[in-house]
VEXDREN-761574 format. One line per 8 residues: number of its first residue (from 1); their letters; for each residue x, y, z of C-alpha. Coordinates in pm, 1 decimal. Each point is the difference from the previous one (the first is absolute). Example, Ala and Ser with C-alpha at 12.3 -4.5 7.8 and 13.67 -1.06 7.14 Angstrom:
2
1> AS> 1230.0 -450.0 780.0  137.0 344.0 -66.0
This chain:
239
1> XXXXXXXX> 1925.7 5797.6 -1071.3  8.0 -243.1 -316.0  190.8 -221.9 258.3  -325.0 -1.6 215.2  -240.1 -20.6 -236.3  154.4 -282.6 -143.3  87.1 -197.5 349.2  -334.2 61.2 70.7
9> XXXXXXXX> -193.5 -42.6 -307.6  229.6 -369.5 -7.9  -108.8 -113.2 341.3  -394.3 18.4 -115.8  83.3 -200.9 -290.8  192.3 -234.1 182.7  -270.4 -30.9 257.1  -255.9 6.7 -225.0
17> XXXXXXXX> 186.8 -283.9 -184.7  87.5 -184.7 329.5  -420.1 2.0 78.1  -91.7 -128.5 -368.4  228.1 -280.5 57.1  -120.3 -72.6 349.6  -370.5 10.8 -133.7  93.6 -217.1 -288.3
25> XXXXXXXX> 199.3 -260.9 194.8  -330.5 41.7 248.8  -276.3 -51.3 -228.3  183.6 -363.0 -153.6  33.8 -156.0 389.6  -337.4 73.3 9.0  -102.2 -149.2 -339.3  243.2 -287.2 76.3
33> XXXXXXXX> -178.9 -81.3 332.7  -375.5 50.1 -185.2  156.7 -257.4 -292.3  139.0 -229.3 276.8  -383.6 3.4 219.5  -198.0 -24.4 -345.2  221.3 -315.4 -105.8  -69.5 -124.8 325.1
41> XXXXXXXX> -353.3 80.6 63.2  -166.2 -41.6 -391.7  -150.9 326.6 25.1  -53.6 195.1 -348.5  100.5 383.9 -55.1  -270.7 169.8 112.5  -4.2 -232.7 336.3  341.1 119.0 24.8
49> XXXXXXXX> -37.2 334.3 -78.2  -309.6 41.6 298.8  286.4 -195.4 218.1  219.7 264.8 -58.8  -203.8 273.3 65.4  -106.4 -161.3 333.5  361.5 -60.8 102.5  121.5 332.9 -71.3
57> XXXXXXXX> -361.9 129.7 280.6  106.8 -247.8 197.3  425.0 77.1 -0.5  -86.9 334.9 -18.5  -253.6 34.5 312.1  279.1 -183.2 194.4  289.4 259.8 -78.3  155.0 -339.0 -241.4
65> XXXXXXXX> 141.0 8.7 -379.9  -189.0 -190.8 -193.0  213.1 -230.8 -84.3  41.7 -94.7 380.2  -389.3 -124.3 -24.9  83.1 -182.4 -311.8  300.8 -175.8 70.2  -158.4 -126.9 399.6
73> XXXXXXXX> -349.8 -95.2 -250.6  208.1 -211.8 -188.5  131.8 -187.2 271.8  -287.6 -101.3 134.4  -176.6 -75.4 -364.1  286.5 -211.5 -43.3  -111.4 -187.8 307.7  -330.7 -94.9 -141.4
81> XXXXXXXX> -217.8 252.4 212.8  -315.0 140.4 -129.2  -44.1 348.9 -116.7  -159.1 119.2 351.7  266.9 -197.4 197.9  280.5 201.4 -220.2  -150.7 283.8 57.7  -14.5 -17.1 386.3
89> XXXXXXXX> 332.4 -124.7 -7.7  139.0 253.3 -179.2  -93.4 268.3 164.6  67.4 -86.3 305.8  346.9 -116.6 -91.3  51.7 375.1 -109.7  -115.3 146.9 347.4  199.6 -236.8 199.1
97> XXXXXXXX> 291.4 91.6 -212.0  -77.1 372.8 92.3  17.2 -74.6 344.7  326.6 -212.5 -10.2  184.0 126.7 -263.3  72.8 -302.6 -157.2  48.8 -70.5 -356.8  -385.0 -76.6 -117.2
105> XXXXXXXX> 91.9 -399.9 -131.2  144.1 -12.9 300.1  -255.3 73.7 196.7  -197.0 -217.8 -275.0  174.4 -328.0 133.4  -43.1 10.0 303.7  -341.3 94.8 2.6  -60.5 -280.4 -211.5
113> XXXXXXXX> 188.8 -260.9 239.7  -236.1 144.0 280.8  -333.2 55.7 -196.3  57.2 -379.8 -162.0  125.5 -156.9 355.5  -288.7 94.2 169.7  -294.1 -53.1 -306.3  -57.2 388.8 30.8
121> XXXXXXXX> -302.6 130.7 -257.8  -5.8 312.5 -142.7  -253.6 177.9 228.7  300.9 -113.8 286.0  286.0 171.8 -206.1  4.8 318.2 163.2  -91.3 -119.8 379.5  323.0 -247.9 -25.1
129> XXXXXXXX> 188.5 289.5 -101.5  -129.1 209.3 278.7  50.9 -217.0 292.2  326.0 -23.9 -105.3  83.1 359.4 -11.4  -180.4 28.5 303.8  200.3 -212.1 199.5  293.9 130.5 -181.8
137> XXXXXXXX> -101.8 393.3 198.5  -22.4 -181.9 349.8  315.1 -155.2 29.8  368.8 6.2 -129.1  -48.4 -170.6 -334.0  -78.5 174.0 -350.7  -254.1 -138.4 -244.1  263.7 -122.2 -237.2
145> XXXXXXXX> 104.6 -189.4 210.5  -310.5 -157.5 82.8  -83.9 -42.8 -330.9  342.7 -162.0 -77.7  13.0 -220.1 260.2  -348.6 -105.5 7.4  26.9 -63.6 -390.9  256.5 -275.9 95.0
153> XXXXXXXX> -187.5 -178.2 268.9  -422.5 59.4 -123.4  11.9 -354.8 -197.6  133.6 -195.2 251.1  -209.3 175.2 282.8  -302.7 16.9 -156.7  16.3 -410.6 -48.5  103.2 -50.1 367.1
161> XXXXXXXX> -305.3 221.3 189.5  189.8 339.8 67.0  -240.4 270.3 -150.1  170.3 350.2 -136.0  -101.2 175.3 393.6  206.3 -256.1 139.2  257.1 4.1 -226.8  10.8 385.2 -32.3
169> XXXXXXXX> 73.7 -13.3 389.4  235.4 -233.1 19.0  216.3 158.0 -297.1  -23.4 384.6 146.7  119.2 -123.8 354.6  309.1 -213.7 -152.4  57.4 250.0 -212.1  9.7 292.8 277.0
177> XXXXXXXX> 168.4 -200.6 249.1  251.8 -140.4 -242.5  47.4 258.6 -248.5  113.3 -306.8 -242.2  -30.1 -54.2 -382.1  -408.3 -13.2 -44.4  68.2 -231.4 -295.3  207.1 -225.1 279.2
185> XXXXXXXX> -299.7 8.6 254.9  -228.1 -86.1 -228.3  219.1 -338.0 -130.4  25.0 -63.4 348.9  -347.3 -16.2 79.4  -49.3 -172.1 -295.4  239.9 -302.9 94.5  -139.6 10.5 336.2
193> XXXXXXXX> -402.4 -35.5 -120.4  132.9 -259.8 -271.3  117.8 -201.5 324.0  -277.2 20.9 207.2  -217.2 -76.6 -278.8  219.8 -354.7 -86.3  -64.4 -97.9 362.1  -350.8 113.6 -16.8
201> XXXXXXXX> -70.5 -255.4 -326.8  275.9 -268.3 102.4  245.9 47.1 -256.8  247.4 -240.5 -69.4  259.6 257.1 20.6  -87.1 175.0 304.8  281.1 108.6 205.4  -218.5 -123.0 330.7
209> XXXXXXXX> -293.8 -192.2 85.8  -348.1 139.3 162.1  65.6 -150.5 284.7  317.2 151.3 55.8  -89.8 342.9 -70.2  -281.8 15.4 155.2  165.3 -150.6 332.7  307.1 256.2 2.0
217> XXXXXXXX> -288.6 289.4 -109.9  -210.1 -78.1 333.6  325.2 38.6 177.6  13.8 376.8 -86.8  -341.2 15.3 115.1  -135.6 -7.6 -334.9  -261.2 -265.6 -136.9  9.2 -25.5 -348.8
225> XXXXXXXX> -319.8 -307.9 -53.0  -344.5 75.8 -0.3  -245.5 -209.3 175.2  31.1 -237.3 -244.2  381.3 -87.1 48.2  23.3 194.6 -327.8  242.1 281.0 -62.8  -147.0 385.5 30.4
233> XXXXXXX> -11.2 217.6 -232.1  372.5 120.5 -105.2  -127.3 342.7 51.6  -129.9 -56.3 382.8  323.6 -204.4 76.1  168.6 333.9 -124.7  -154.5 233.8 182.3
């Protein structure tokens, strides 16, 4: 019976002691990450402390430590963005990471890559998001890797007329049809909008000339000028 008591009476301790620990390593991330947004931000204490409490509503009301709200805020104040952008940001970051399952800065990157490739404001945060995992239900492609391969390519297609619809298409159909890399789709749509677009301003280094293209284009039964004798938009061409 002593045997028990004391087997027993050492696994509370032990899990008591294993909790304390837990809650102390816990409570410094999360006063690490505070430091890290204050230094970053300028804010004083008590601007900190009201950040805090709104981060742990916020984390909280979205099934999130904390600390995952803190460390995805920093990001993005590290980016410049205003206290209403960050905020946006944030918490959608969080709920897109519910749905994928993806590591939070993660998600975090390639949200930003999409969000800052296509000029997205806060008040668009969460409809981005959305169409993505909405396309991501209809066909054979997952919202990470939407998000992943779209994070590679937003820059480039945003600069070359493609707009996130477009782009959301064309990346859940090569994705379901190919079942490759997302982070390889995306560079490859990349290279291929980077090429268009040097034959579109008359690069010195473009691999071919309008003419060209346009003449072996019309040949598949696709015109790629305008009535101008201008190239379309990337994005029609696409499509």
């Amino acid at each position: 019976m002593n045997a028990v008591k004391w087997q027993i009476s050492s696994s509370f301790v032990n899990s008591l002691s294993n909790g304390v620990q837990r809650a102390i390593g816990y409570v410094s991330k999360l006063d690490q990450s505070l430091t890290q947004i204050r230094v970053v931000t300028g804010d004083s204490a008590s601007q900190m402390a009201e950040f805090a409490t709104q981060a742990n509503k916020a984390a909280a009301s979205l099934g999130r430590q904390t600390t995952d709200y803190t460390k995805a805020a920093l990001q993005y104040y590290q980016q410049g963005l205003s206290d209403k952008e960050v905020q946006a940001r944030t918490e959608t970051t969080l709920k897109a990471a519910n749905i994928t399952g993806a590591n939070v800065s993660n998600v975090a990157n390639d949200l930003t890559a999409v969000w800052n490739g296509f000029n997205v404001q806060a008040d668009q945060t969460q409809s981005t998001v959305d169409k993505l995992a909405a396309v991501a239900d209809s066909s054979a492609s997952d919202m990470s890797e939407l998000a992943s391969a779209m994070g590679k390519v937003a820059s480039v297609a945003g600069n070359t007329g493609v707009s996130v619809d477009q782009l959301n298409a064309m990346l859940a159909t090569t994705i379901s049809v190919t079942r490759q890399a997302p982070e390889s789709i995306g560079n490859a749509y990349k290279t291929i909008f980077a090429r268009i677009n040097d034959i579109k301003t008359g690069a010195d280094d473009a691999e071919d000339t309008l003419g060209n293209y346009s003449g072996k284009m019309a040949e598949l039964g696709i015109n790629v000028l305008d009535e101008t004798g201008h190239l379309r938009e990337t994005g029609d061409v696409m499509e």
